[in-house]
KEDREN-986095 format. One record per residue: x negated, y, z negated of N, C-alpha, C, O, CB in turn. Coordinates in steps of 0.2 Angstrom, whole numbers, padded with zeros to 4 digits, always signed. Glycine has a CB too. Layout:
<pts>
XYZXYZXYZXYZXYZ
...
</pts>
This chain:
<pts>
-0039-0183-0155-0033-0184-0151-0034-0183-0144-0033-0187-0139-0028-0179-0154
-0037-0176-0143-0039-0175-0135-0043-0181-0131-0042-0185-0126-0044-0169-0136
-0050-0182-0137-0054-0189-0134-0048-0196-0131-0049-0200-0125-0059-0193-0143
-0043-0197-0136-0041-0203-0133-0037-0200-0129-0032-0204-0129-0039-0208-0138
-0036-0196-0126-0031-0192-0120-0035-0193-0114-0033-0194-0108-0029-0183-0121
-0041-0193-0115-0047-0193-0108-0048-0200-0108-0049-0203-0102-0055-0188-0109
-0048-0204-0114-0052-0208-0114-0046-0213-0111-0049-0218-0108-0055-0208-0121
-0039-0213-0111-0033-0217-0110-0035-0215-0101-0038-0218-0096-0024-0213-0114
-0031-0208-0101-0032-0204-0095-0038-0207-0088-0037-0207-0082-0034-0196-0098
-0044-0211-0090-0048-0212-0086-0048-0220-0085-0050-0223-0080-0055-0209-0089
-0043-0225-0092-0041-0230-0089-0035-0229-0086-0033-0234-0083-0041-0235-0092
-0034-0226-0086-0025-0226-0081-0027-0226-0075-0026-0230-0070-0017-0219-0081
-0032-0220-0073-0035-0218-0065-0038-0224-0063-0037-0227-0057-0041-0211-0065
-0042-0225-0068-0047-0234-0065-0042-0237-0064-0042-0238-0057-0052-0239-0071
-0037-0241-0066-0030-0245-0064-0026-0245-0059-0023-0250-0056-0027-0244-0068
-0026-0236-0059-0020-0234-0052-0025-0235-0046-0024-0236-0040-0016-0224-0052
-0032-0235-0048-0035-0236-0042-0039-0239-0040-0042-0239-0035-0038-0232-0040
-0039-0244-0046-0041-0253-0043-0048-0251-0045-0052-0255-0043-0040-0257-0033
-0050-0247-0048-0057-0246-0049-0062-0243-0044-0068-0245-0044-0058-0252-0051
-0061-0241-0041-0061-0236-0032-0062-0229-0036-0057-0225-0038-0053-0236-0025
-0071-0228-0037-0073-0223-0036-0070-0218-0032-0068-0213-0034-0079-0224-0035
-0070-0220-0025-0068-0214-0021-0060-0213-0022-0057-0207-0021-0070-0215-0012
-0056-0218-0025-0050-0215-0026-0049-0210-0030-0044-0207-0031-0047-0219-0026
-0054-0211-0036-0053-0207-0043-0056-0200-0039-0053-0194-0040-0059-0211-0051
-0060-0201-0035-0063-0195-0032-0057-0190-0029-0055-0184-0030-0069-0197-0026
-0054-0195-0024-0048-0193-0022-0044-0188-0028-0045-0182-0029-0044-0200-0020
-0039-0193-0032-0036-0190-0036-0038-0183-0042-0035-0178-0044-0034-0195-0038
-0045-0185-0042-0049-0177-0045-0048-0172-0041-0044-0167-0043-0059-0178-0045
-0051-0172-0035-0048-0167-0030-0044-0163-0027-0044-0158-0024-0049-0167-0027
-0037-0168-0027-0031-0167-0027-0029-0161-0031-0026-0156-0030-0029-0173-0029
-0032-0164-0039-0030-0158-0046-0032-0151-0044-0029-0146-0045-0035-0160-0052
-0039-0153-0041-0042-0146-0040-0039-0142-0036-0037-0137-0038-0048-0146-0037
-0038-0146-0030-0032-0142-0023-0026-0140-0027-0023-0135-0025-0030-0148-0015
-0024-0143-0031-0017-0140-0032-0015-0137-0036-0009-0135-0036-0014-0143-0032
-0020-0136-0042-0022-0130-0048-0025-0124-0041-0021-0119-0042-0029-0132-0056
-0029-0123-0037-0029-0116-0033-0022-0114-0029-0018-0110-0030-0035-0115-0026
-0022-0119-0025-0015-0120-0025-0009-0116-0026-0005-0112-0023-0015-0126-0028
-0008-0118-0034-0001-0116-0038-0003-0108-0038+0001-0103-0037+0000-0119-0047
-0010-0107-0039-0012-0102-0042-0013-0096-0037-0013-0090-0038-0017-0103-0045
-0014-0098-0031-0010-0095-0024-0004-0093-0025-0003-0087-0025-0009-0100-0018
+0000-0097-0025+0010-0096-0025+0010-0089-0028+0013-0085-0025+0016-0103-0031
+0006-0088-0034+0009-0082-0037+0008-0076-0032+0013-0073-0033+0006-0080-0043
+0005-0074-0027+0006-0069-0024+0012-0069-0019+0012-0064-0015+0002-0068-0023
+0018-0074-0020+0024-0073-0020+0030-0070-0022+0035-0068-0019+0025-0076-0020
+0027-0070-0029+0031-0068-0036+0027-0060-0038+0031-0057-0041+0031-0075-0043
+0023-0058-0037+0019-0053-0038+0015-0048-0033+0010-0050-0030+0015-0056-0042
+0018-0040-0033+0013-0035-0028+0007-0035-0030+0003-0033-0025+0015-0029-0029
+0004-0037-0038-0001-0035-0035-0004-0038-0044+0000-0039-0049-0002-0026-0032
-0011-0039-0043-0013-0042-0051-0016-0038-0056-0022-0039-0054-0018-0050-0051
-0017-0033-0061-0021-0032-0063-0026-0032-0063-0028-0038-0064-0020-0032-0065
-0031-0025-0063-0037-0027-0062-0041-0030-0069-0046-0034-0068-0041-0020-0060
-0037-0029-0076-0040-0031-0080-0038-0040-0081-0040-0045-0084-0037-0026-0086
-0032-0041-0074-0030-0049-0074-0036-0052-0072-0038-0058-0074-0023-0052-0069
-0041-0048-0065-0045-0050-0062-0049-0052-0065-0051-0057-0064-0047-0048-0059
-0052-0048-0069-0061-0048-0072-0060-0053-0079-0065-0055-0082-0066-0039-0076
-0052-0054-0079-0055-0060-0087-0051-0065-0083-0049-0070-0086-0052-0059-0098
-0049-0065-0076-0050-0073-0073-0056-0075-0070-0057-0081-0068-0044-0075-0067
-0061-0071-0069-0067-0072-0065-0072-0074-0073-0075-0079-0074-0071-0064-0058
-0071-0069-0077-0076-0070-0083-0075-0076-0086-0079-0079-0088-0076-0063-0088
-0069-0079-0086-0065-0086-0090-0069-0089-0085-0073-0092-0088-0055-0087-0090
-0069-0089-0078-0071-0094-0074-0081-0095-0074-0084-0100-0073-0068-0092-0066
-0083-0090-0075-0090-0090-0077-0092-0094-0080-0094-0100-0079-0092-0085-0079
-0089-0091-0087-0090-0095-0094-0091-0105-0094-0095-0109-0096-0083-0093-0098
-0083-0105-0089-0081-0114-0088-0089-0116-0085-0093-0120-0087-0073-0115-0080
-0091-0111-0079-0096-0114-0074-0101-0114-0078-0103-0120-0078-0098-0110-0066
-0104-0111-0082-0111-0108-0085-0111-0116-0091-0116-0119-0092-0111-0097-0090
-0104-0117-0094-0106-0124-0099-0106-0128-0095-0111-0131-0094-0101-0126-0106
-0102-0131-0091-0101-0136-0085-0108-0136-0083-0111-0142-0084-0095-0133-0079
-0113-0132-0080-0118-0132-0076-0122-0137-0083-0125-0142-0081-0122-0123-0073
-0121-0136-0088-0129-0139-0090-0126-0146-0096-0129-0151-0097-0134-0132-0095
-0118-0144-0098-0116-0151-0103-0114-0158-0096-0115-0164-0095-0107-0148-0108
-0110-0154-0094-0108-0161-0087-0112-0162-0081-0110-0166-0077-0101-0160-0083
-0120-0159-0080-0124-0160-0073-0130-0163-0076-0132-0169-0077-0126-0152-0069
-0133-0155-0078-0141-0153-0078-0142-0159-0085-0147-0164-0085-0143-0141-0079
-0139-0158-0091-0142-0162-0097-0143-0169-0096-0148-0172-0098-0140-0161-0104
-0133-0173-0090-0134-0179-0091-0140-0180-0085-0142-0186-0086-0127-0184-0091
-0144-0178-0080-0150-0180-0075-0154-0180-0082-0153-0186-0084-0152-0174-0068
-0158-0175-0086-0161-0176-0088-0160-0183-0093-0163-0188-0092-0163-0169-0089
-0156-0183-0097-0154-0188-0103-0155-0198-0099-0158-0203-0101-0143-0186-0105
-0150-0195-0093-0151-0203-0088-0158-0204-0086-0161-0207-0090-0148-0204-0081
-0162-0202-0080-0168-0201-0083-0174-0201-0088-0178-0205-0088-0168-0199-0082
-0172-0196-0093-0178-0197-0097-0184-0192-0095-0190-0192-0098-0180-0205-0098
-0184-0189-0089-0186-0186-0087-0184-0178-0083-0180-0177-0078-0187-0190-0086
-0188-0172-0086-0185-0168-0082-0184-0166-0072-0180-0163-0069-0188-0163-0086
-0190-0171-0071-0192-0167-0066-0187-0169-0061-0186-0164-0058-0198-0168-0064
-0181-0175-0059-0176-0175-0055-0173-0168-0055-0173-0164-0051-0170-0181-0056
-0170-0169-0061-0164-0164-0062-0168-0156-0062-0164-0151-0061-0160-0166-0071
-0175-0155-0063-0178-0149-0060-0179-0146-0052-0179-0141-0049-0184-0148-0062
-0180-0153-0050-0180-0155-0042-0173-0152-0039-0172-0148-0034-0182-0164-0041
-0168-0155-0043-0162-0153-0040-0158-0147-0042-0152-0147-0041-0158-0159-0041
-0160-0143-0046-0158-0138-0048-0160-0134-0042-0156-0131-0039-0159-0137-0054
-0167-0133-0041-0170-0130-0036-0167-0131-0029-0167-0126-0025-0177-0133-0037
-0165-0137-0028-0163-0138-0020-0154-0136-0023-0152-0137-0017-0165-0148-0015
-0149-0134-0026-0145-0131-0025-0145-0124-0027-0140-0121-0025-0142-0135-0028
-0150-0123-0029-0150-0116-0028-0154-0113-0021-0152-0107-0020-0153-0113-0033
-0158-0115-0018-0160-0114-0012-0152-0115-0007-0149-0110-0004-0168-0121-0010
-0149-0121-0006-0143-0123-0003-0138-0118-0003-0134-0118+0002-0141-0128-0005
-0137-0114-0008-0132-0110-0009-0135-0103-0006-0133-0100-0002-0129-0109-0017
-0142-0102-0010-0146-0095-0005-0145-0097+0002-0142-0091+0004-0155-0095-0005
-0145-0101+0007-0146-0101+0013-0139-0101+0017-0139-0098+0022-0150-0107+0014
-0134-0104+0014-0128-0103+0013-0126-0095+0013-0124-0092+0018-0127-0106+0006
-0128-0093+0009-0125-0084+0007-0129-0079+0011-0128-0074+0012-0126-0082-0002
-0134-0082+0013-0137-0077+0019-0136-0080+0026-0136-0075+0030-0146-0077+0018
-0134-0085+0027-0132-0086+0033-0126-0086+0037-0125-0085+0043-0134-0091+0033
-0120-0088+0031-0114-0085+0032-0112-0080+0032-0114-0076+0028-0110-0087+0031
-0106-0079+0036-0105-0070+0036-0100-0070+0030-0095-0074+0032-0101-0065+0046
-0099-0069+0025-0093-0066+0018-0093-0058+0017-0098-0054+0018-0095-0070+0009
-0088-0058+0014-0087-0050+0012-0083-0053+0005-0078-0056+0004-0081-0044+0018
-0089-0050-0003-0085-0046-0009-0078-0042-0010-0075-0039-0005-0089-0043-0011
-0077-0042-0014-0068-0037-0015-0074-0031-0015-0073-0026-0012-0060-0040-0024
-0080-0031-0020-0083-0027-0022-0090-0026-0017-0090-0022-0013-0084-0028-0028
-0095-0030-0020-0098-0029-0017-0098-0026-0010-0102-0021-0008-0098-0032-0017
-0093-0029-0008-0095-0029+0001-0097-0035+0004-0098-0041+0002-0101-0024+0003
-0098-0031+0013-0101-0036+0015-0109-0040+0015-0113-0036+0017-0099-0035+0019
-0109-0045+0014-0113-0051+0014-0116-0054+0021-0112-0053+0026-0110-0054+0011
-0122-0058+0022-0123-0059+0028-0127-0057+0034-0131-0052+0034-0118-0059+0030
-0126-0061+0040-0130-0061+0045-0127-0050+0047-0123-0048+0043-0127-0069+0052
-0129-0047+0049-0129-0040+0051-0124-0041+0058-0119-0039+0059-0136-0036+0052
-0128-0047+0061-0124-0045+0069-0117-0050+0070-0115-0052+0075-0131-0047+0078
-0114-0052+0062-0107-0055+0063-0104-0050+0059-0098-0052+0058-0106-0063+0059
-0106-0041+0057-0102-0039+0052-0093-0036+0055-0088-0036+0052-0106-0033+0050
-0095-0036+0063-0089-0035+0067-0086-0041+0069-0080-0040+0070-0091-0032+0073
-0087-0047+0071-0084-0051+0072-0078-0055+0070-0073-0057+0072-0087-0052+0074
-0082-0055+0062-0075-0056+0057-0071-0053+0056-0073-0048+0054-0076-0056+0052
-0062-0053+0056-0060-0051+0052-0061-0052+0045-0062-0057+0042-0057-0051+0053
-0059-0045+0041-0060-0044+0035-0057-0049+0032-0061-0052+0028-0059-0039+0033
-0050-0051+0032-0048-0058+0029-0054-0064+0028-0056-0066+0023-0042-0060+0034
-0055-0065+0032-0058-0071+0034-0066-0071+0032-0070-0076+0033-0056-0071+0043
-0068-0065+0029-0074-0064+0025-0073-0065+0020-0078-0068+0017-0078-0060+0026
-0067-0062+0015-0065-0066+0011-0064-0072+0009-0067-0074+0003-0063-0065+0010
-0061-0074+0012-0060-0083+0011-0067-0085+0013-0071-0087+0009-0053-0088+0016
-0068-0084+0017-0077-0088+0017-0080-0084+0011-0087-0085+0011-0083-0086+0027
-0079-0081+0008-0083-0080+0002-0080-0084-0004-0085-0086-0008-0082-0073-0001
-0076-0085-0005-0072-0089-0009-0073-0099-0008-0075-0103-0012-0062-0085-0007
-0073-0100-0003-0076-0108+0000-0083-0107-0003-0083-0110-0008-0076-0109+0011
-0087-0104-0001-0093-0103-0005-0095-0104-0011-0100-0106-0013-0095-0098-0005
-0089-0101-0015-0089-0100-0023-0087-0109-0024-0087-0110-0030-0083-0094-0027
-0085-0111-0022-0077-0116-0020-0083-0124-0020-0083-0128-0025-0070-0113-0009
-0087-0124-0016-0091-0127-0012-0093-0133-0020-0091-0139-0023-0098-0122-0009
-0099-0127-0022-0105-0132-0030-0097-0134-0035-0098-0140-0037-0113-0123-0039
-0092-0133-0038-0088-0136-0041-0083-0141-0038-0080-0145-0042-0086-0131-0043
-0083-0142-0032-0083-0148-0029-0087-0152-0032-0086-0157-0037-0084-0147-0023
-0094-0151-0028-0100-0154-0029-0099-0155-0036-0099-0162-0036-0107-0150-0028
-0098-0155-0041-0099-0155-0049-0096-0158-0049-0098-0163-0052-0098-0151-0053
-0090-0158-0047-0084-0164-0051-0086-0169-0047-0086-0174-0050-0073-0162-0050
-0088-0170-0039-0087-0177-0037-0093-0181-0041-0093-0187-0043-0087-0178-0027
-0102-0176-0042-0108-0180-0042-0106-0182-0052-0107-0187-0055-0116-0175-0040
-0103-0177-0054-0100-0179-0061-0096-0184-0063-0094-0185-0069-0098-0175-0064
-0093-0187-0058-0087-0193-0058-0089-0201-0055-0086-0206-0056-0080-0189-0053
-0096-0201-0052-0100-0205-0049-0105-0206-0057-0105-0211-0059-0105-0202-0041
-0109-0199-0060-0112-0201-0066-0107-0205-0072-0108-0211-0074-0115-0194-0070
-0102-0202-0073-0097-0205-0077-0089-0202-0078-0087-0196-0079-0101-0205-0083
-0086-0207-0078-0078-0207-0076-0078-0202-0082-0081-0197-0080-0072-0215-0078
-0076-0201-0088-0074-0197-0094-0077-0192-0092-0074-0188-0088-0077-0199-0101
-0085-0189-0093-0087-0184-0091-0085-0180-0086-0083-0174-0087-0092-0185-0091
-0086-0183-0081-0080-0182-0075-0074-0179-0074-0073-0174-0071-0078-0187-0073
-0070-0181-0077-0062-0180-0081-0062-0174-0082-0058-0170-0081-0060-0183-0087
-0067-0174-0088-0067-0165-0091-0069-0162-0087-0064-0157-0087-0072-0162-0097
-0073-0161-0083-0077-0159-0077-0072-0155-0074-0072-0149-0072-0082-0165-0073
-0066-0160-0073-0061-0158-0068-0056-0155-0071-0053-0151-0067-0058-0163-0065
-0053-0157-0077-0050-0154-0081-0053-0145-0082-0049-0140-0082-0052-0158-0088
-0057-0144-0082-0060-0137-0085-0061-0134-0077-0060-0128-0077-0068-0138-0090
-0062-0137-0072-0063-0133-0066-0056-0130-0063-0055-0125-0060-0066-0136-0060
-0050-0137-0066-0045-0137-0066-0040-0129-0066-0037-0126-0061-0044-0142-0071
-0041-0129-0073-0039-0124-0077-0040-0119-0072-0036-0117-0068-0043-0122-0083
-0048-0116-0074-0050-0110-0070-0051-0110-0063-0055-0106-0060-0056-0108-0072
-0046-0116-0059-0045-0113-0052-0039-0111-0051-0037-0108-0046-0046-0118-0048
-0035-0111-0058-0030-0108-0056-0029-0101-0056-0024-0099-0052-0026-0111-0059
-0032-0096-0060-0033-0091-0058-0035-0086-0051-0033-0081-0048-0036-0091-0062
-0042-0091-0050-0046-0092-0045-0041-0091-0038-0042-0087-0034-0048-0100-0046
-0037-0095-0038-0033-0095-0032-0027-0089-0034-0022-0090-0031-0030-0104-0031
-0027-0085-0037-0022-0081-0038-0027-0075-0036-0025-0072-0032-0018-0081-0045
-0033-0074-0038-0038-0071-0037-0041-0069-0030-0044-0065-0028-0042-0073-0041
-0037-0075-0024-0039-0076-0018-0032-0073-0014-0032-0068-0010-0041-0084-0016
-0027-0076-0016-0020-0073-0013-0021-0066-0014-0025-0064-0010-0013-0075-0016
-0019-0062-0019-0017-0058-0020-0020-0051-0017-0016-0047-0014-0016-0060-0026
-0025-0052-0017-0030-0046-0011-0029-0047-0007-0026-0043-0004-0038-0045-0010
-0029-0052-0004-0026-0053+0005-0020-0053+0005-0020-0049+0010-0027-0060+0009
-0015-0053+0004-0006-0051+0001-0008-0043+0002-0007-0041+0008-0002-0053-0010
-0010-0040-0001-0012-0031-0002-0016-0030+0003-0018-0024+0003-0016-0027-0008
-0020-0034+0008-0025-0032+0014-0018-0033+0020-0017-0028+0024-0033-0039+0015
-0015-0038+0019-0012-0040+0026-0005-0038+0025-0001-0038+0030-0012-0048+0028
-0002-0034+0019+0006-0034+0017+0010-0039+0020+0016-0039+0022+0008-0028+0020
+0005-0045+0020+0010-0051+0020+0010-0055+0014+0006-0054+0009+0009-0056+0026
+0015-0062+0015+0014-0066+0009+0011-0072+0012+0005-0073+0010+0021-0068+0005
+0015-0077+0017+0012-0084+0019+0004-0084+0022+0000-0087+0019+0017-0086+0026
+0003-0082+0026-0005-0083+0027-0008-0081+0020-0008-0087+0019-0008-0078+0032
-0011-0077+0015-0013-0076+0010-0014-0082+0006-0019-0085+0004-0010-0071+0007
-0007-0086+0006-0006-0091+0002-0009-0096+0005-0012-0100+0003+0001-0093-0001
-0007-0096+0014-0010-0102+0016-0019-0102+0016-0023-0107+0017-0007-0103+0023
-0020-0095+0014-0028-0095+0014-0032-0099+0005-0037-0102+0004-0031-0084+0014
-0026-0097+0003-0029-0098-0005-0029-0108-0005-0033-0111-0007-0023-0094-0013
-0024-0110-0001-0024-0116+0000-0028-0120+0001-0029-0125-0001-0021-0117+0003
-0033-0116+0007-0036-0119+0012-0044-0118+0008-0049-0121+0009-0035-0115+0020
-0044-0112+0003-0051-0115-0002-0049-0120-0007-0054-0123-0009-0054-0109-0007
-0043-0122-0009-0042-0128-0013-0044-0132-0010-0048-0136-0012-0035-0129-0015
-0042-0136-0001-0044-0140+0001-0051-0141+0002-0054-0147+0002-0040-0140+0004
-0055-0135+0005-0063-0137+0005-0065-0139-0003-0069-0142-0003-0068-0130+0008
-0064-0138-0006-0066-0140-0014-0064-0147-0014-0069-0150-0015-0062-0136-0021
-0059-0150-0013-0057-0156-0013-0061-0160-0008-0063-0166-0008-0050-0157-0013
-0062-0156-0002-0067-0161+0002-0074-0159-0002-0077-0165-0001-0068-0160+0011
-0076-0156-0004-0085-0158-0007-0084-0161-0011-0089-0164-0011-0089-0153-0009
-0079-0164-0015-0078-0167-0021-0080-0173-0017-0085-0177-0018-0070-0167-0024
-0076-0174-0012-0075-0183-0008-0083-0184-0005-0087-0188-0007-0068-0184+0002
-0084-0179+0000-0092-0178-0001-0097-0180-0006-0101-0185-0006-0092-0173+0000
-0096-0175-0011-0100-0177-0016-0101-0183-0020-0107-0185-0022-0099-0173-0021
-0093-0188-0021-0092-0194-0024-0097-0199-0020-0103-0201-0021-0084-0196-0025
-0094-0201-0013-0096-0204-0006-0103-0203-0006-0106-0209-0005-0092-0201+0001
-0108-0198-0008-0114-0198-0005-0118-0202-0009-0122-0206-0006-0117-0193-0004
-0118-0201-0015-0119-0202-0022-0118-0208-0026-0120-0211-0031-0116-0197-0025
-0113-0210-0021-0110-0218-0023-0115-0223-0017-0118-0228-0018-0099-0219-0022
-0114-0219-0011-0118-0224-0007-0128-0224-0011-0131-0229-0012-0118-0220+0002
-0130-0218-0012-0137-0218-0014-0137-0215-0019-0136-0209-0019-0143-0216-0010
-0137-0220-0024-0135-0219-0033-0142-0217-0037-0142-0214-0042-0132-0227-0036
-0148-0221-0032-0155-0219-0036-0154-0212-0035-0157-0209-0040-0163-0223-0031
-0151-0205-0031-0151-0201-0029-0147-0195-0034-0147-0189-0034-0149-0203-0023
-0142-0199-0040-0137-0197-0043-0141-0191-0045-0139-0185-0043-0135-0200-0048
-0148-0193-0050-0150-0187-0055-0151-0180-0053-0151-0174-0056-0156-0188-0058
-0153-0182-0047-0155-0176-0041-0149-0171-0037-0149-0165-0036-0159-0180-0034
-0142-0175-0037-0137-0173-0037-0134-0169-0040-0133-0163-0038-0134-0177-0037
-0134-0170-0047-0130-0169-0054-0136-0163-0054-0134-0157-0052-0129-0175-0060
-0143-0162-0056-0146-0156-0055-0144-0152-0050-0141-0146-0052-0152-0158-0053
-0144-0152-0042-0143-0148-0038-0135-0147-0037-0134-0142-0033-0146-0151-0033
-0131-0151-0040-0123-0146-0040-0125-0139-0048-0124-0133-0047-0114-0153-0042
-0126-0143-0054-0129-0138-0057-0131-0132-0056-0128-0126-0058-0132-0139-0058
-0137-0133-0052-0142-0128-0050-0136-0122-0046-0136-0116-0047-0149-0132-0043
-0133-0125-0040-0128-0120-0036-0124-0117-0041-0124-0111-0041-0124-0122-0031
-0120-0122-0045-0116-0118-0049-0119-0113-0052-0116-0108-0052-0114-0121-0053
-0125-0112-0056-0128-0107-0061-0131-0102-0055-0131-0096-0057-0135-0111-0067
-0132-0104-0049-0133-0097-0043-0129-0095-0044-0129-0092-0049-0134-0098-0036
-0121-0096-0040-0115-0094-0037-0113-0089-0045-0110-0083-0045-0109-0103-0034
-0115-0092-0053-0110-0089-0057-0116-0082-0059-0114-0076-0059-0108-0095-0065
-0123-0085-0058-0127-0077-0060-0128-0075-0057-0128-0069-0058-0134-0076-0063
-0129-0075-0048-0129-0069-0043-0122-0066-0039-0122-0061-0035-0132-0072-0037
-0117-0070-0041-0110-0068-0036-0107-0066-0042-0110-0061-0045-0104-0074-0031
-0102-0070-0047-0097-0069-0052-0100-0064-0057-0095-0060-0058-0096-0074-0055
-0105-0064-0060-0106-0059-0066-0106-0052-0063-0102-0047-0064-0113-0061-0071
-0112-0051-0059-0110-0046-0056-0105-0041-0053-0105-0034-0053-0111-0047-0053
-0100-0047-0050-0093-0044-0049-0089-0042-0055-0085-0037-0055-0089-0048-0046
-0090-0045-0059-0086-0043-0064-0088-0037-0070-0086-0032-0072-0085-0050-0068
-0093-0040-0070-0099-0032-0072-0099-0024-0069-0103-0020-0071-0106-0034-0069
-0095-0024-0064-0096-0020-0059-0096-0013-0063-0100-0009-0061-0091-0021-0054
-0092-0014-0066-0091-0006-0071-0093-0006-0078-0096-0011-0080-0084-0003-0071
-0090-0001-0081-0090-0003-0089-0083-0001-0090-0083+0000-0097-0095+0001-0094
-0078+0000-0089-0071+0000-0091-0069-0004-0093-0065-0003-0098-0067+0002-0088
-0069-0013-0092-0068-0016-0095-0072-0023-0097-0071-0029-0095-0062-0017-0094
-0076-0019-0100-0084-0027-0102-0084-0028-0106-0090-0030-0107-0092-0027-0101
-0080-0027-0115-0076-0029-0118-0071-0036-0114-0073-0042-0114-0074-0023-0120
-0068-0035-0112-0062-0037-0110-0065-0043-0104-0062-0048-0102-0057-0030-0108
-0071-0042-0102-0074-0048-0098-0079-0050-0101-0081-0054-0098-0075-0046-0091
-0083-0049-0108-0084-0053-0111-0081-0057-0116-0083-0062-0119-0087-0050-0112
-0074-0053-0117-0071-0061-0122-0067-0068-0116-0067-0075-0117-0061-0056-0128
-0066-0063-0109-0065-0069-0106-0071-0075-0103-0070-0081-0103-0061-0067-0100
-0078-0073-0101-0082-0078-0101-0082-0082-0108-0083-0088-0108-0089-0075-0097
-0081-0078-0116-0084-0083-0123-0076-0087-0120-0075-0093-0120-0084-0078-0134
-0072-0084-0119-0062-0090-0119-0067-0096-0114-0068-0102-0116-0050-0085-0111
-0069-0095-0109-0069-0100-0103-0075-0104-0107-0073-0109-0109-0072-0096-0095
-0081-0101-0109-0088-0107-0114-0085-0109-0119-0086-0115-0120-0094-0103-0119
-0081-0108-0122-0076-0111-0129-0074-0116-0124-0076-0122-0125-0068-0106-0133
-0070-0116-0119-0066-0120-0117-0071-0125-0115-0072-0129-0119-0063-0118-0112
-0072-0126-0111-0078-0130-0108-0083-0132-0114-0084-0139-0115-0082-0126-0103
-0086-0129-0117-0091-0133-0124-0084-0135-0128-0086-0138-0133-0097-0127-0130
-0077-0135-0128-0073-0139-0134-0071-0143-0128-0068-0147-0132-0065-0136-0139
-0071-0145-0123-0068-0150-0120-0075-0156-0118-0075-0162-0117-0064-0145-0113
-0080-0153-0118-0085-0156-0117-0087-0160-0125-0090-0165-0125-0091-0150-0113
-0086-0158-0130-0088-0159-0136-0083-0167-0139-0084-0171-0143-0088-0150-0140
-0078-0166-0136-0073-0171-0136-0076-0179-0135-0074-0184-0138-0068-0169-0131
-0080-0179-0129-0083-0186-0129-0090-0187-0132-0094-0192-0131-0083-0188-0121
-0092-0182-0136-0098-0181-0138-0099-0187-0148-0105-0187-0151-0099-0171-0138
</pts>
């Protein structure tokens, strides 16, 4: 049932868009921006989210990234090819891209802390290291959904479907600490917004580059991979790991988020 839901769903999009890759790109991104988006709004309706809401919306979101990186990227480079070495080549350069990234820009963790150059730790406000931490996270799932929607429309779909989901957390995850940093509501929300929208531009990015130099895909679909599986084993688990009070409780959300993603991926299989 699901299959022929994606499988309809991806001729309607081809139809509404004349068959315009970048428009399907368009409309993918759209989804993205407006599942963080919604998921923003809630820190309208809410003082504050549980910490146990936190670690099984980040652990749910892991999970999505960790099946996503290797059913919808890393396996189809190798499968199209026939060869590992694009899709090792490109795993390697999105993980280097995201290293250079996270050392170069100045971000601040909720946890962690701060990240970065030393002599930008004053210059930022703390808001604003946030959300540049969150654009970061925001960045390789763009990348995923646009170079996964240039490999193939369906694949794609789910791709977007499942980032879909776990952006909507995501963006409630971004409001809601800045709402309790700033004791406001509108900026917070316009911040969570404004990582919805960079995700939808790497998307257009990612479709556009990949459509122009196509010999280039396998290397693509490796290297959004590759960032994703950085961004989920060096930033996300960690954070969510932070303690042991509730790792029970952030291990059943990353298995919810792998369920999700391997039953949503397994649908066109």
């Amino acid at each position: 049932m699901l299959e022929n839901f994606i499988t309809n769903l991806a001729e309607w999009i081809l139809n509404l868009s004349n068959g315009s890759t970048m428009w399907v790109a368009f409309y993918a991104g759209l989804f993205v921006a407006m599942m963080t988006s919604l998921g923003a709004l809630v820190a309208i309706f809410a003082k504050s989210l549980p910490e146990d809401g936190v670690d099984f919306s980040l652990s749910f979101a892991a999970g999505v990234m960790i099946v996503a990186s290797f059913t919808s990227l890393i396996l189809p480079a190798i499968e199209d090819t026939g060869s590992f070495s694009p899709a090792g080549i490109g795993i390697a350069l999105g993980v280097l891209l995201i290293y250079a990234i996270d050392r170069l820009l100045p971000h601040e963790h909720l946890v962690r802390g701060y990240e970065g150059p030393k002599s930008m730790t004053e210059r930022l406000r703390k808001v604003w290291l946030l959300v540049i931490a969150v654009i970061i996270h925001n960045l390789p799932e763009g990348l995923a959904v646009g170079t996964s929607l240039v490999y193939n429309l369906e694949v794609g779909l789910v791709t977007t479907i499942a980032i879909g989901i776990q952006d909507f957390p995501e963006g409630t995850v971004v409001s809601l600490p800045l709402a309790a940093i700033q004791k406001k509501r509108l900026q917070p929300i316009l911040m969570g917004v404004l990582s919805g929208v960079a995700e939808m531009v790497m998307v257009l990015v990612g479709a556009y580059f990949f459509t122009l130099f196509s010999w280039l895909l396998p290397y693509g679909l490796g290297m959004a991979g590759g960032a994703m599986l950085y961004v989920t084993v060096k930033e996300m688990i960690p954070e969510i790991y932070r303690g042991e009070k509730n790792e029970t409780l952030v291990t059943l959300g990353f298995f919810a988020g792998f369920y999700v993603m391997l039953f949503l991926d397994s649908m066109l299989g």
